[in-house]
mmCIF file as gemmi writes it, N, C-alpha and C atoms, coordinates in Angstrom:
data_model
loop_
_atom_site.group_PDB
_atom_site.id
_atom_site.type_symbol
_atom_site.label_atom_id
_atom_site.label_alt_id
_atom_site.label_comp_id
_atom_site.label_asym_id
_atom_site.label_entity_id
_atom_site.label_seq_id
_atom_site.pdbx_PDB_ins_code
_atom_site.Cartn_x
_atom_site.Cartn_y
_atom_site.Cartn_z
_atom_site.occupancy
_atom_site.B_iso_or_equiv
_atom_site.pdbx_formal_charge
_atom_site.auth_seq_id
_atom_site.auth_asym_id
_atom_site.pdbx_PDB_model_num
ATOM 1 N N . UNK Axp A 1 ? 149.777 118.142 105.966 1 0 ? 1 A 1
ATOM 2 C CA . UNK Axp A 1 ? 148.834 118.791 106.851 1 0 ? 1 A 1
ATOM 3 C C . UNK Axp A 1 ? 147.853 117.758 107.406 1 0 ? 1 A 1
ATOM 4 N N . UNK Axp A 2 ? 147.646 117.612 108.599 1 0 ? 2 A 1
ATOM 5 C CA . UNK Axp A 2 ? 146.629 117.03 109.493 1 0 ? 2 A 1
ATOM 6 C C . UNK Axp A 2 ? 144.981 117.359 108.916 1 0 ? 2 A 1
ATOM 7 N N . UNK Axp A 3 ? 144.427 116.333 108.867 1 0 ? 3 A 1
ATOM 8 C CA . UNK Axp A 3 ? 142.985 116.919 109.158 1 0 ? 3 A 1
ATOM 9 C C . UNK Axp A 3 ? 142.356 116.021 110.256 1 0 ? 3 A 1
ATOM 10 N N . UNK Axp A 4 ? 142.321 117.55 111.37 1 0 ? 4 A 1
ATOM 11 C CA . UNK Axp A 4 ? 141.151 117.132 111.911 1 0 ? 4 A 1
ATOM 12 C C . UNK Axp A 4 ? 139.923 117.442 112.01 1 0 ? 4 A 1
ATOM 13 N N . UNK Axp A 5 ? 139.378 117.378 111.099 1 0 ? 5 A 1
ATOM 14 C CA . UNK Axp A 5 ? 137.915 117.251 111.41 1 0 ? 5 A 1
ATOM 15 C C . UNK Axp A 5 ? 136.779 116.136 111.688 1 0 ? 5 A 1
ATOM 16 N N . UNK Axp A 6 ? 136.557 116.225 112.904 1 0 ? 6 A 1
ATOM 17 C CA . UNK Axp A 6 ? 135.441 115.505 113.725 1 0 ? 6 A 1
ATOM 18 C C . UNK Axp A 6 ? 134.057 115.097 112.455 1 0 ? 6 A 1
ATOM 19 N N . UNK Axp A 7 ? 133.554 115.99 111.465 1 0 ? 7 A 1
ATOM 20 C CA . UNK Axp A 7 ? 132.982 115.229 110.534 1 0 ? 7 A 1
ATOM 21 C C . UNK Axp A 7 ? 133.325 116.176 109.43 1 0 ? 7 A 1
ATOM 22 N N . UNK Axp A 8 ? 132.335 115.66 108.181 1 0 ? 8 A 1
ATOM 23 C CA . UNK Axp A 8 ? 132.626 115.562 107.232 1 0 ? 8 A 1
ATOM 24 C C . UNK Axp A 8 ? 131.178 116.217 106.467 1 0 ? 8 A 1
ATOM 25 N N . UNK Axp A 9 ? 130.254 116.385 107.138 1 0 ? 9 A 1
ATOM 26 C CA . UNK Axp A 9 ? 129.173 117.142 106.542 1 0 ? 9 A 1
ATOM 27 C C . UNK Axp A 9 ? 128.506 117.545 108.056 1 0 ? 9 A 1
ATOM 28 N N . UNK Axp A 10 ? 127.917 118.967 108.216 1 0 ? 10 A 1
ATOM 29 C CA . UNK Axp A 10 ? 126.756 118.906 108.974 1 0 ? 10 A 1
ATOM 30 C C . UNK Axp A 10 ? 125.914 119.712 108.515 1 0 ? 10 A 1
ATOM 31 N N . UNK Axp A 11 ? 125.055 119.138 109.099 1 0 ? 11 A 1
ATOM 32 C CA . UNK Axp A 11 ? 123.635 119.358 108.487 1 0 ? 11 A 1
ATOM 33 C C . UNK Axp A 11 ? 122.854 120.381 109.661 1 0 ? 11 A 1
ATOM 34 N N . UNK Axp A 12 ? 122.035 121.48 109.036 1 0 ? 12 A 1
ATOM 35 C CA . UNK Axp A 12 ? 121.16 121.844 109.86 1 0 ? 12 A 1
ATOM 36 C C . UNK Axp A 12 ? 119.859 121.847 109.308 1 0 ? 12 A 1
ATOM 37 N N . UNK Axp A 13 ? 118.964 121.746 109.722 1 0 ? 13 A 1
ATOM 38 C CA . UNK Axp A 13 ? 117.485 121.437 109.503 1 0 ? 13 A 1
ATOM 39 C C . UNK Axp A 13 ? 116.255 120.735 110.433 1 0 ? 13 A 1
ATOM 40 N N . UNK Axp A 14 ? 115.021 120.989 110.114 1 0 ? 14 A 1
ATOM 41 C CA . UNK Axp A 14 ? 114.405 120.65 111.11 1 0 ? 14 A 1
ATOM 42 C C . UNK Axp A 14 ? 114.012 118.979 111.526 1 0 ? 14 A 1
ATOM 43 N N . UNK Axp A 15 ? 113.87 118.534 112.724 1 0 ? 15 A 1
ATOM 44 C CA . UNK Axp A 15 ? 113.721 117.807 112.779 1 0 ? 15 A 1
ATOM 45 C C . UNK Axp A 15 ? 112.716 117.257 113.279 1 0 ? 15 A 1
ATOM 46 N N . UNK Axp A 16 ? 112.248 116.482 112.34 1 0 ? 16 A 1
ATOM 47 C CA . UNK Axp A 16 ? 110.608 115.902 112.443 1 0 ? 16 A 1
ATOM 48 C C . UNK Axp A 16 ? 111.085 114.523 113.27 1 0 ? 16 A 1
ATOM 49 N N . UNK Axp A 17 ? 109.57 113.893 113.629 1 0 ? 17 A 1
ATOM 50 C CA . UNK Axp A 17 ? 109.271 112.736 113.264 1 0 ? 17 A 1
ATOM 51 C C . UNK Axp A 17 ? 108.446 112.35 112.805 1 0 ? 17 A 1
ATOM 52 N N . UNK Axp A 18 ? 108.632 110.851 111.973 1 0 ? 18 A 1
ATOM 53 C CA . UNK Axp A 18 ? 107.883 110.115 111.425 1 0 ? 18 A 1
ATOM 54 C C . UNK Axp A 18 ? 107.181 109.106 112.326 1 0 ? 18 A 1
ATOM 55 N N . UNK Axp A 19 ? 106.044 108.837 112.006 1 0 ? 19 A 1
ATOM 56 C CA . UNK Axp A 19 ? 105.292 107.949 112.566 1 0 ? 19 A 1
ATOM 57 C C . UNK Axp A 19 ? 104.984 106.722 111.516 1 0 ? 19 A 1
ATOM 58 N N . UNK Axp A 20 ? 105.498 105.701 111.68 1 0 ? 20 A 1
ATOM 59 C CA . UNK Axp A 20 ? 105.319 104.411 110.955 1 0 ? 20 A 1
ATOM 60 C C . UNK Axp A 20 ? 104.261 103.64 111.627 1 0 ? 20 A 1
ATOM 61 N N . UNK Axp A 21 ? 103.052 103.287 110.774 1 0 ? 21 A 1
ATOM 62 C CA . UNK Axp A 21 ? 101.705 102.549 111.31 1 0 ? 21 A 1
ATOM 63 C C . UNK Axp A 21 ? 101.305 101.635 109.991 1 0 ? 21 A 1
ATOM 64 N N . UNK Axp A 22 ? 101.094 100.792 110.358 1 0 ? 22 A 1
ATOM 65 C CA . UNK Axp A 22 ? 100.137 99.842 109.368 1 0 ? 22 A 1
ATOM 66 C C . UNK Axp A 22 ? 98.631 99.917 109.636 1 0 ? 22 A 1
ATOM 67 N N . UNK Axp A 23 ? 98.494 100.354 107.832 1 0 ? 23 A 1
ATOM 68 C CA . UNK Axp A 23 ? 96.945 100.757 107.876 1 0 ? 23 A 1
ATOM 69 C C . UNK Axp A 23 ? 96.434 99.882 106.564 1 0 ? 23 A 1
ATOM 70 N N . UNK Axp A 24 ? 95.058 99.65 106.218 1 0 ? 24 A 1
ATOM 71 C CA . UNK Axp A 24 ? 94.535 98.953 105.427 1 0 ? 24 A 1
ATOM 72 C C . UNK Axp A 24 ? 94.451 100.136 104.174 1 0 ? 24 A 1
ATOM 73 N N . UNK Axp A 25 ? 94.132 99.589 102.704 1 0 ? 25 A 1
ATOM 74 C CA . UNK Axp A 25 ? 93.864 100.677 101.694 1 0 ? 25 A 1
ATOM 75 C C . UNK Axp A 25 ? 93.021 101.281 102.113 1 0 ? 25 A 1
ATOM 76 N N . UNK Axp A 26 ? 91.537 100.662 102.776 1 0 ? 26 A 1
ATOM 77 C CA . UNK Axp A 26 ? 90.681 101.242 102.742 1 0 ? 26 A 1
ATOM 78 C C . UNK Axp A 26 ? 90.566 102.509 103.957 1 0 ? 26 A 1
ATOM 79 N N . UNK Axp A 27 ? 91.363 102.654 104.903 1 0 ? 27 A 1
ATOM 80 C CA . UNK Axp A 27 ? 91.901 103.835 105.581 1 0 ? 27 A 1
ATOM 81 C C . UNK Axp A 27 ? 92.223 104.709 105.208 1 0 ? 27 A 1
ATOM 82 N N . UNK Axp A 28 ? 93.563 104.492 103.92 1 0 ? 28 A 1
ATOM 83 C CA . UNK Axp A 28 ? 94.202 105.422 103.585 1 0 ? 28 A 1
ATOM 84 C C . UNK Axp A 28 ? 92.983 106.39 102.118 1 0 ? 28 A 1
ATOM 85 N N . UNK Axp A 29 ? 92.5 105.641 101.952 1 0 ? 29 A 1
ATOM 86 C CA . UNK Axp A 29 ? 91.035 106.454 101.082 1 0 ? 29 A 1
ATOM 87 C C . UNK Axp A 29 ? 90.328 106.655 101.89 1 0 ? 29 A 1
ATOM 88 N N . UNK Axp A 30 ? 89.843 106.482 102.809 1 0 ? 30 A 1
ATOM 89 C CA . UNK Axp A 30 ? 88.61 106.718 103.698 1 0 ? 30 A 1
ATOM 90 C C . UNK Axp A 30 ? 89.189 108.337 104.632 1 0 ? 30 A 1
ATOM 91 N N . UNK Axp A 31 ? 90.652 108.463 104.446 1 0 ? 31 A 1
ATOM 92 C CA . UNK Axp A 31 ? 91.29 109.542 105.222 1 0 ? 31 A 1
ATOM 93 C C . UNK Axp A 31 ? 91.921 110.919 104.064 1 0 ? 31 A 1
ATOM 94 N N . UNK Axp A 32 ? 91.544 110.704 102.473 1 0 ? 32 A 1
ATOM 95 C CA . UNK Axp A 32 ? 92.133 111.422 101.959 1 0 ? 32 A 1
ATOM 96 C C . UNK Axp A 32 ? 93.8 110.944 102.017 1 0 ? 32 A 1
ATOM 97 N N . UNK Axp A 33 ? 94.509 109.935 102.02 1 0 ? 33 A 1
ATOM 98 C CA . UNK Axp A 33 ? 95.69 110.221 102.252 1 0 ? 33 A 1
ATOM 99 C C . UNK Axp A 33 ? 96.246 109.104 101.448 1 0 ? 33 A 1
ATOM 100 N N . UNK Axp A 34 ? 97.423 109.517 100.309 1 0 ? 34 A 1
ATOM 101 C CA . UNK Axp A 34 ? 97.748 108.969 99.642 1 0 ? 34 A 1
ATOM 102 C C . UNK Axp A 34 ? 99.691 108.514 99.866 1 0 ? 34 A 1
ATOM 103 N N . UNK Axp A 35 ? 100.019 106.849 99.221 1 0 ? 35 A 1
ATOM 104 C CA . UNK Axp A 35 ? 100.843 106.418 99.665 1 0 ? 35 A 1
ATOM 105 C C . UNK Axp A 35 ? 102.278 106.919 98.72 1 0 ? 35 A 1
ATOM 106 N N . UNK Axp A 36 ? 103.022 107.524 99.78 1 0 ? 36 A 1
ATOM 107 C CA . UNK Axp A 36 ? 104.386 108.061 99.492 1 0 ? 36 A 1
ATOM 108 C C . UNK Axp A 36 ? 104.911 109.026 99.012 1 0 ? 36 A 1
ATOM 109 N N . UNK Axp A 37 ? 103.971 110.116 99.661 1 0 ? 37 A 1
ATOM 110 C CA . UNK Axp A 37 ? 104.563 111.742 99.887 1 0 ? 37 A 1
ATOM 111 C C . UNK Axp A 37 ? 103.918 111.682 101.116 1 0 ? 37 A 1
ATOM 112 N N . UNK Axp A 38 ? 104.458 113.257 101.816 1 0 ? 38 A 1
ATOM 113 C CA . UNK Axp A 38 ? 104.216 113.629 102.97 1 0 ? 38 A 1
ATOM 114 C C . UNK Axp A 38 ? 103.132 114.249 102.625 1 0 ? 38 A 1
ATOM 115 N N . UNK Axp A 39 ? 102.168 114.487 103.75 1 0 ? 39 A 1
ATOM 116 C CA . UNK Axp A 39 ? 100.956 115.237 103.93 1 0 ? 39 A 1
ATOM 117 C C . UNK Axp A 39 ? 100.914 116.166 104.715 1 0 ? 39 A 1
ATOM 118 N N . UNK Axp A 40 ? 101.506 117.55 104.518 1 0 ? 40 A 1
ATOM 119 C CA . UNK Axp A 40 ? 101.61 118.462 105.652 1 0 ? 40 A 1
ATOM 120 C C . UNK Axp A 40 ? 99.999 118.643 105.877 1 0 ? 40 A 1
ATOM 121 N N . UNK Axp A 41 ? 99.595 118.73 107.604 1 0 ? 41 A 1
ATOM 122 C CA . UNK Axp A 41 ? 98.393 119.225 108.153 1 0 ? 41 A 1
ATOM 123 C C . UNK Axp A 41 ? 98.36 120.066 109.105 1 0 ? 41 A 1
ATOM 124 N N . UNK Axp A 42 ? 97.623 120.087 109.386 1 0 ? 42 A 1
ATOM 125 C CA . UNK Axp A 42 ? 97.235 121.033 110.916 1 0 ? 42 A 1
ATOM 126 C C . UNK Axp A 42 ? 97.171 120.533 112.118 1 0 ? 42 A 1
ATOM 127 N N . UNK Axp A 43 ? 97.295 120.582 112.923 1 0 ? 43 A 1
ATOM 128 C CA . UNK Axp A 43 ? 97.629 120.26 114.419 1 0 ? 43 A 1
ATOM 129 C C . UNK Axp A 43 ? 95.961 119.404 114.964 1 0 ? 43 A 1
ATOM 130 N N . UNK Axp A 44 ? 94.619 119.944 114.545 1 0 ? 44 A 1
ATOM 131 C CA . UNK Axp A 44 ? 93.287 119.408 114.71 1 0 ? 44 A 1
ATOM 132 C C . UNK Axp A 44 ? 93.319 117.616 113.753 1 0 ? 44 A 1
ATOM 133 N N . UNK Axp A 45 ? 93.78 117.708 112.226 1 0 ? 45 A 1
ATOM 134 C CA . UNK Axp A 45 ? 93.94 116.982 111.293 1 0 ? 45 A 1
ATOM 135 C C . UNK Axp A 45 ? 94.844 115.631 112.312 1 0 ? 45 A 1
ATOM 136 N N . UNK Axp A 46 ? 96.05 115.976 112.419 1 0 ? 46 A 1
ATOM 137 C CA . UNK Axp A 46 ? 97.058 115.931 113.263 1 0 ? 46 A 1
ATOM 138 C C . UNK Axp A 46 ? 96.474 114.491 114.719 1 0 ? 46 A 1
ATOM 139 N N . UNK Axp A 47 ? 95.533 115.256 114.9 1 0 ? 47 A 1
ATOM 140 C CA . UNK Axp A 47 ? 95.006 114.28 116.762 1 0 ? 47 A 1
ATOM 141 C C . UNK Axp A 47 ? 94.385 113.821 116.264 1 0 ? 47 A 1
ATOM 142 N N . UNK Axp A 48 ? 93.012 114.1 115.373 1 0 ? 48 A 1
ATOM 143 C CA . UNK Axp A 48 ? 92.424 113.179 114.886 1 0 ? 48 A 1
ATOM 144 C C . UNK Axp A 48 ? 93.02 111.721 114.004 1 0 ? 48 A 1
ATOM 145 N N . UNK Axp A 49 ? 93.693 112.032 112.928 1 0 ? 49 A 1
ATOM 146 C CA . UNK Axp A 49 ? 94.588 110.803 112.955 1 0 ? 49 A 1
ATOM 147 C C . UNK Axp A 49 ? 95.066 110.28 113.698 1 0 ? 49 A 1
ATOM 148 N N . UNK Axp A 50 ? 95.716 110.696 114.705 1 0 ? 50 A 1
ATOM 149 C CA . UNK Axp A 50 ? 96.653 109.867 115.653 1 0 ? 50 A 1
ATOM 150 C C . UNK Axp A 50 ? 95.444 109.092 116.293 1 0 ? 50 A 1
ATOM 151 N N . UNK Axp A 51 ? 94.37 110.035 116.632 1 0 ? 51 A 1
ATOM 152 C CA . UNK Axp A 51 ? 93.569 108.681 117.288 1 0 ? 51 A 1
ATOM 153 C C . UNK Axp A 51 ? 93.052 107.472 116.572 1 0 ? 51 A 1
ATOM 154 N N . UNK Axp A 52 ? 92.682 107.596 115.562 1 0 ? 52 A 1
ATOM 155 C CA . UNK Axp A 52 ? 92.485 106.555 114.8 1 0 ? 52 A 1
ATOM 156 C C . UNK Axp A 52 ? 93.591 105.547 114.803 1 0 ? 52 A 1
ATOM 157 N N . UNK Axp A 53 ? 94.409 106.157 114.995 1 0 ? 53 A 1
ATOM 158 C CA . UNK Axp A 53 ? 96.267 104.762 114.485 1 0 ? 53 A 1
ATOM 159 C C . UNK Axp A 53 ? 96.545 104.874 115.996 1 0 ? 53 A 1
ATOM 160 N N . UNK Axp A 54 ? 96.049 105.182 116.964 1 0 ? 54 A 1
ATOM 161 C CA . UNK Axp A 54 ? 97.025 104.852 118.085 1 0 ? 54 A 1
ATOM 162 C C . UNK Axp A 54 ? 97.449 103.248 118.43 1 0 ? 54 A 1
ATOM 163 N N . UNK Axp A 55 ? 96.32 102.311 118.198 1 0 ? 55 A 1
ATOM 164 C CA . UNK Axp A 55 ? 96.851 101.075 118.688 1 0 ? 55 A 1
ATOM 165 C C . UNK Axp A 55 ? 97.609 100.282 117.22 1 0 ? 55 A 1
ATOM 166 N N . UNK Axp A 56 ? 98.161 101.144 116.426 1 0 ? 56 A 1
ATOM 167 C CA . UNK Axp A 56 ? 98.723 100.757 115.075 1 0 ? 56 A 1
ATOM 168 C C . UNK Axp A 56 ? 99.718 101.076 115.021 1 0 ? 56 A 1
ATOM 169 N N . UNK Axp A 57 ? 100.841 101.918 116.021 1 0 ? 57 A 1
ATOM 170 C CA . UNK Axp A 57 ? 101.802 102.421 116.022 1 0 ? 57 A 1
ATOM 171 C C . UNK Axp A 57 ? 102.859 101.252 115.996 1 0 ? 57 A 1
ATOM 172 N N . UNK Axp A 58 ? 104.367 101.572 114.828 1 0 ? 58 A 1
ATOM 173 C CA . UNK Axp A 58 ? 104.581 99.954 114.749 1 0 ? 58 A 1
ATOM 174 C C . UNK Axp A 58 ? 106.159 100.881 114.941 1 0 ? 58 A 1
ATOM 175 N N . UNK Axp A 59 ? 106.489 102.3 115.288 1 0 ? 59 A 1
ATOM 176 C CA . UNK Axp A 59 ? 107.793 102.689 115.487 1 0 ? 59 A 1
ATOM 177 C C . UNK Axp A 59 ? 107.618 103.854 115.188 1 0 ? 59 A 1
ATOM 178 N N . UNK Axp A 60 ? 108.125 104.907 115.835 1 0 ? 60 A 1
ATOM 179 C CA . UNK Axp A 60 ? 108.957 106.107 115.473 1 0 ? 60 A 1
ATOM 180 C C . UNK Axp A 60 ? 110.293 106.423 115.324 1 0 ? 60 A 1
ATOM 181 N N . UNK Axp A 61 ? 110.445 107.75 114.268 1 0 ? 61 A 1
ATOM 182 C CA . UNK Axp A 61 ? 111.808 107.444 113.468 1 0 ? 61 A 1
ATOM 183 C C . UNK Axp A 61 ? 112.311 108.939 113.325 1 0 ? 61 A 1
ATOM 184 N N . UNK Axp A 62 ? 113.175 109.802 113.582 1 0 ? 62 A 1
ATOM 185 C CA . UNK Axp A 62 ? 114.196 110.776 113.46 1 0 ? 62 A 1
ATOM 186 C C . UNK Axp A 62 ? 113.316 110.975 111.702 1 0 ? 62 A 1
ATOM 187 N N . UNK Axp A 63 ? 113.206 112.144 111.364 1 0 ? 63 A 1
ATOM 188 C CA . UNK Axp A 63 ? 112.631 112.666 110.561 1 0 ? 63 A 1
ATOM 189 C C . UNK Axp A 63 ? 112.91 113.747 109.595 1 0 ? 63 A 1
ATOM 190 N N . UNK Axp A 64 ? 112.442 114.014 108.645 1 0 ? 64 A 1
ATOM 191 C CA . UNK Axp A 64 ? 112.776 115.577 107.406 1 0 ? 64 A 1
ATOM 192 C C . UNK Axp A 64 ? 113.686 115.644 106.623 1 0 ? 64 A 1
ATOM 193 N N . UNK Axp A 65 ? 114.078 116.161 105.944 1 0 ? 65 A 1
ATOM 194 C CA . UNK Axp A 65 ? 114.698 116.026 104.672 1 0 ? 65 A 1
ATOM 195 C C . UNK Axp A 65 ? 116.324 115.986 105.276 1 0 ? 65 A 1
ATOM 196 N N . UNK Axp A 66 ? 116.839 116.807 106.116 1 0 ? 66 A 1
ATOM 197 C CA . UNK Axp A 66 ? 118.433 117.22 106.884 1 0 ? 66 A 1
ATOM 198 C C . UNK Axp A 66 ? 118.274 115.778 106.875 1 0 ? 66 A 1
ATOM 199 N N . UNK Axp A 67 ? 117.669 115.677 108.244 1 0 ? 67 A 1
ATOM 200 C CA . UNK Axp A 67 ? 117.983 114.583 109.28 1 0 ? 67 A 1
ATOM 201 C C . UNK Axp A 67 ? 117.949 113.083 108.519 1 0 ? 67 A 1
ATOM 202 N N . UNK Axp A 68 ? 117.117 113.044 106.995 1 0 ? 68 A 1
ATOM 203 C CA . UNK Axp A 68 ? 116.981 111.718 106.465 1 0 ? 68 A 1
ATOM 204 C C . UNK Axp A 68 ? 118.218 111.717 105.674 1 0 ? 68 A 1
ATOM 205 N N . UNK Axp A 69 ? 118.827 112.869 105.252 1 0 ? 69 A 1
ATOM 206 C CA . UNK Axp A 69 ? 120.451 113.163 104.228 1 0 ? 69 A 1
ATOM 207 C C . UNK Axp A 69 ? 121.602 112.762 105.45 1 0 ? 69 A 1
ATOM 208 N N . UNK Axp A 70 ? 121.301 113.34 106.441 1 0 ? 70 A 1
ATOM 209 C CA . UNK Axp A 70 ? 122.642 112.872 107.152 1 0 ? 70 A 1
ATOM 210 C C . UNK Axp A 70 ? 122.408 110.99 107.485 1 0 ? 70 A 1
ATOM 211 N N . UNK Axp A 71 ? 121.268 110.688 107.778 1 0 ? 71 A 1
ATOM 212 C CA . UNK Axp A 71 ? 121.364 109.328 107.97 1 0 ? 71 A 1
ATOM 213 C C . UNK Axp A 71 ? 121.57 108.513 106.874 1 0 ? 71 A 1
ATOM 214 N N . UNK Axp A 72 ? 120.943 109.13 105.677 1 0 ? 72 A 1
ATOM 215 C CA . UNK Axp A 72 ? 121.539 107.848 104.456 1 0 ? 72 A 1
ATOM 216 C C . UNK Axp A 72 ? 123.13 108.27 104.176 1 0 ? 72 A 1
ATOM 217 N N . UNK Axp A 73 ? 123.82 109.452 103.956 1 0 ? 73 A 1
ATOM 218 C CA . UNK Axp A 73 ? 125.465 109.746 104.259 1 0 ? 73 A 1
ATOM 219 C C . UNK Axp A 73 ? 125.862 108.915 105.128 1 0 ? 73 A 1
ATOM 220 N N . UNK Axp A 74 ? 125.717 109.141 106.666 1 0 ? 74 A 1
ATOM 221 C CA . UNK Axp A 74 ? 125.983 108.071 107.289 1 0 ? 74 A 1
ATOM 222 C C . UNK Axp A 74 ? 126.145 106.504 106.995 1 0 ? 74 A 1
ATOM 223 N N . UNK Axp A 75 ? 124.894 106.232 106.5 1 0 ? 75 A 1
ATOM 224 C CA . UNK Axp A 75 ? 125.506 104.548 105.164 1 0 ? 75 A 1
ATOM 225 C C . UNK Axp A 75 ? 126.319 104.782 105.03 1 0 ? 75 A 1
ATOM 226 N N . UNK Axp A 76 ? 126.926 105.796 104.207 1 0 ? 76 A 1
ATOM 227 C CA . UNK Axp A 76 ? 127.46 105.455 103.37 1 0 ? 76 A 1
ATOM 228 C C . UNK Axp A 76 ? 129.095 105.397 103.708 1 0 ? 76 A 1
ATOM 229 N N . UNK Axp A 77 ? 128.865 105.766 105.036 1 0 ? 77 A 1
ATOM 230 C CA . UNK Axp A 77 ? 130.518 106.181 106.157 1 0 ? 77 A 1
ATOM 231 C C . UNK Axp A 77 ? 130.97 107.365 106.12 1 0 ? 77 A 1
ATOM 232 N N . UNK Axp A 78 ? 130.179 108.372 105.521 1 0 ? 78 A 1
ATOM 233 C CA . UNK Axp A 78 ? 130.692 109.338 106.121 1 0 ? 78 A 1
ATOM 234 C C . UNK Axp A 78 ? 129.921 110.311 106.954 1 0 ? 78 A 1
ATOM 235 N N . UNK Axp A 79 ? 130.97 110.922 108.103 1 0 ? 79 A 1
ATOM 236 C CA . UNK Axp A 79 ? 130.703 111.577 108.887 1 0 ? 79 A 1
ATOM 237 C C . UNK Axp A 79 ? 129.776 112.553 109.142 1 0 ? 79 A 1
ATOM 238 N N . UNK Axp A 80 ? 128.503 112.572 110.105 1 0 ? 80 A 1
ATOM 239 C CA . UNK Axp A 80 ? 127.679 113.591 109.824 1 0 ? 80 A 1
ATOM 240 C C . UNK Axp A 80 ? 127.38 113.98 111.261 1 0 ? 80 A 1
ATOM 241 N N . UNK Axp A 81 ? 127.051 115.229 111.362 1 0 ? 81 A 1
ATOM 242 C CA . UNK Axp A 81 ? 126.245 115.392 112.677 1 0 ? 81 A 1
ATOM 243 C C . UNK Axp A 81 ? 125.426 116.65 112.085 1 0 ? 81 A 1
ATOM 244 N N . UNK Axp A 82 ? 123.876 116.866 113.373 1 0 ? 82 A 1
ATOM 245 C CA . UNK Axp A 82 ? 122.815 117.58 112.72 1 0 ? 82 A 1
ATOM 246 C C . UNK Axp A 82 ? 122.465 118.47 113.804 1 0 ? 82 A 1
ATOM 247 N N . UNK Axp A 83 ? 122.126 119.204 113.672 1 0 ? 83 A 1
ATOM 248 C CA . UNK Axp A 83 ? 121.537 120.48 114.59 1 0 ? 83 A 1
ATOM 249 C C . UNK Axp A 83 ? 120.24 121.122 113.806 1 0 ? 83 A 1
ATOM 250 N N . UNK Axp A 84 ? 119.614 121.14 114.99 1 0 ? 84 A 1
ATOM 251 C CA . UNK Axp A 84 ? 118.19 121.592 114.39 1 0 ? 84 A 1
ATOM 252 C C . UNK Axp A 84 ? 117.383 121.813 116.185 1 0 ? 84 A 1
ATOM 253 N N . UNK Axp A 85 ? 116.027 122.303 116.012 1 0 ? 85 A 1
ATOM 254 C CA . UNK Axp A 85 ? 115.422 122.879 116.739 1 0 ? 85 A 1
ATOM 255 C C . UNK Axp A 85 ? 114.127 122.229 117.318 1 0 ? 85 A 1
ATOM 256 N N . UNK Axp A 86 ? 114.073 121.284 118.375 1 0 ? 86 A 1
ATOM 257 C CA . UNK Axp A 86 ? 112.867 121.072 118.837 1 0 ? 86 A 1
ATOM 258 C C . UNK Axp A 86 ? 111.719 121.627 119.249 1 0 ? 86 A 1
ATOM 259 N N . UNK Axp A 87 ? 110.7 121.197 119.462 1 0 ? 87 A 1
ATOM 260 C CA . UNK Axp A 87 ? 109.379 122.112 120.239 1 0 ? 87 A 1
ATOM 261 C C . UNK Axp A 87 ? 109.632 121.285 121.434 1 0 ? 87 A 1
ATOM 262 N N . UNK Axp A 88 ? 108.028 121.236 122.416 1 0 ? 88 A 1
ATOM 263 C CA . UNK Axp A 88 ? 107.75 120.844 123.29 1 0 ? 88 A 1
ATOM 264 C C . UNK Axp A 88 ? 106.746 119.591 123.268 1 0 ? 88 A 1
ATOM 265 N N . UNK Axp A 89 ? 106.877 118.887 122.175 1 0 ? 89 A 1
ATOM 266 C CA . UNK Axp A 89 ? 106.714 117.966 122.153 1 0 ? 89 A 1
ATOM 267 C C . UNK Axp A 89 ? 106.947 116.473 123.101 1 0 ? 89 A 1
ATOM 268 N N . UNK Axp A 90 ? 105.862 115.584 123.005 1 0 ? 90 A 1
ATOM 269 C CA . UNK Axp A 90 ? 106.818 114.122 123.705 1 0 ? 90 A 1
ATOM 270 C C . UNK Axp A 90 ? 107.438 113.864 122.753 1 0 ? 90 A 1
């Protein structure tokens, strides 16, 4: 028997992004925000940070738990594709 299947896992889930910035310790205490979990906030929380890091922005990156499982699978060679739901975001 043939297999064709086009992949090998898909994933559905939402898809964030991450914002990667270099910040000093004394930011990340001065902001409440501690290194290596996520910090869910509010949309006010949200702009105000960003303004602080805007000229610190060092990359954005495909995001959330789906979208970070299909990309490390992907390492690993196998097949993934993801579906999930944008806003109106840039």
């Amino acid at each position: 028997m043939n297999d064709t299947r086009q992949f090998d896992v898909f994933g559905m889930g939402n898809p964030l992004v991450d914002i990667l910035v270099h910040v000093e310790e004394e930011f990340l205490i001065a902001n409440k925000l501690s290194k290596g979990i996520m910090h869910l906030i509010d949309a006010e929380r949200r702009r105000r940070l960003l303004e602080l890091v805007k000229d610190r922005i060092v990359q954005l990156e495909a995001g959330g738990s789906c979208p970070n499982t299909m990309e490390a699978l992907g390492m690993l060679g196998i097949k993934t594709v993801l579906t999930g739901k944008i806003g109106k975001e840039q």
